[in-house]
C-alpha positions as CSV (number, residue, x, y, z in Angstrom):
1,X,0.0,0.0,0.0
2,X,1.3,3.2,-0.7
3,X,1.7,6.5,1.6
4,X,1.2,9.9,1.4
5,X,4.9,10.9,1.5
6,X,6.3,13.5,4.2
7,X,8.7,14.5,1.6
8,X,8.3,16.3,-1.7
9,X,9.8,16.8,-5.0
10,X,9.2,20.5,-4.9
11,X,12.5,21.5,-4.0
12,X,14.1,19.7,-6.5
13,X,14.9,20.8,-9.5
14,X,16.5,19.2,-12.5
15,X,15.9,16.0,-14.4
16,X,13.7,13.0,-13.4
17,X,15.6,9.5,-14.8
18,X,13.6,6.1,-14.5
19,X,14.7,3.3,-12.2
20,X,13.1,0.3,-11.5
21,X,12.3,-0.9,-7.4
22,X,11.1,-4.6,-7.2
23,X,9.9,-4.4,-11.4
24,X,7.3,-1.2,-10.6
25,X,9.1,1.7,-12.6
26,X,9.9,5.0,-10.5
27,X,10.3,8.8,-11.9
28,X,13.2,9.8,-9.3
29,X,15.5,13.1,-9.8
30,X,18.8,12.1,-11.3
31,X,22.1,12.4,-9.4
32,X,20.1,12.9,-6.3
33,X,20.3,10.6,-2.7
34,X,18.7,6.8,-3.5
35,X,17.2,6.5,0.0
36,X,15.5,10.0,0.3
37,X,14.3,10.1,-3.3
38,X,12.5,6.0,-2.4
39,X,11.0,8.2,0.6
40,X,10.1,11.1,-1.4
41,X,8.8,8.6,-4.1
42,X,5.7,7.8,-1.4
43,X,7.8,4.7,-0.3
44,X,6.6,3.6,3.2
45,X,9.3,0.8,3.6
46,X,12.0,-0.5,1.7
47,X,12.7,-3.7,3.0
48,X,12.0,-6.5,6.1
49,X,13.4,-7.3,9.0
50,X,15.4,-10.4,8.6
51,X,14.1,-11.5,12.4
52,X,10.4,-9.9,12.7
53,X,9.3,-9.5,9.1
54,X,8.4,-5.7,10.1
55,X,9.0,-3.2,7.6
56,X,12.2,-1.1,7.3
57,X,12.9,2.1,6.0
58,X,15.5,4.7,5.9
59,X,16.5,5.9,9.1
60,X,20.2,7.6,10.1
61,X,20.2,8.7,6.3
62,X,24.1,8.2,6.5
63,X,25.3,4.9,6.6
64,X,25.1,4.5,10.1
65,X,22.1,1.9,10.5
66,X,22.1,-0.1,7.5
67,X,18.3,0.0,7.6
68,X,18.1,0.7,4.3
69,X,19.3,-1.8,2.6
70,X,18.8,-2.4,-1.1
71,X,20.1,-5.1,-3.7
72,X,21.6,-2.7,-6.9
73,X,22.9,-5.2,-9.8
74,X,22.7,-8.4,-7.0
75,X,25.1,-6.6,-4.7
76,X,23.1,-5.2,-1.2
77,X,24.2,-1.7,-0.8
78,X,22.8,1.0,1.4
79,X,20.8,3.0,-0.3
80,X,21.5,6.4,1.6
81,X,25.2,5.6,0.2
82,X,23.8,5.1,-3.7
83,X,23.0,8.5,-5.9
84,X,20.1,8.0,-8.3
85,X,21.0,7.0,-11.8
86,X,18.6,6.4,-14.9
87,X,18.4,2.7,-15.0
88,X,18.8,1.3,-12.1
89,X,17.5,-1.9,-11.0
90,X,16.7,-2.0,-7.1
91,X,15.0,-4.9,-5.5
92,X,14.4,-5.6,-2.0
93,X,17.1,-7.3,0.1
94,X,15.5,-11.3,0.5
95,X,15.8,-12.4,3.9
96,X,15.9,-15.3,5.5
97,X,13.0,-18.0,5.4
98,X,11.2,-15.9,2.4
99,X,10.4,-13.2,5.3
């Protein structure tokens, strides 16, 4: 289900590029931060907890709690560390026991 972001794409200006999150294609502004453009994108959560199953999302927004995890190109990468770039393909992290 999706949320009414917190965030908006008001302040930024510039070119929107098209990635790809778990095969749904997203307009996201190019060069900018991965983990606050999913957020601004009306992302709730990107990924699971490995032990509960609760959502994740973005949290310390630098690098500091991993709770952003994404898979880029099969390699799991924090997504506050990635910049946006047309084309990429993000899918959520797979955990454990199909969680």
């Amino acid at each position: 289900m999706k949320t009414v972001s917190k965030f908006e794409y008001a302040f930024i200006e510039g070119p929107l590029v098209t990635v790809r999150f778990d095969g749904a294609p997203l307009q996201l502004p190019d060069g900018e931060n991965l983990a606050a453009s999913l957020l601004a994108a009306g992302l709730g959560h990107i990924r699971r907890s490995p032990v509960s199953g609760a959502h994740r999302a973005p949290f310390c927004m630098m690098g500091a709690c991993f709770e952003c995890l994404v898979e880029i190109d099969g390699i799991t990468r924090q997504a506050c560390m990635v910049d946006v770039e047309d084309g990429l393909v993000i899918e959520t992290v797979k955990t454990p026991g199909g969680v």
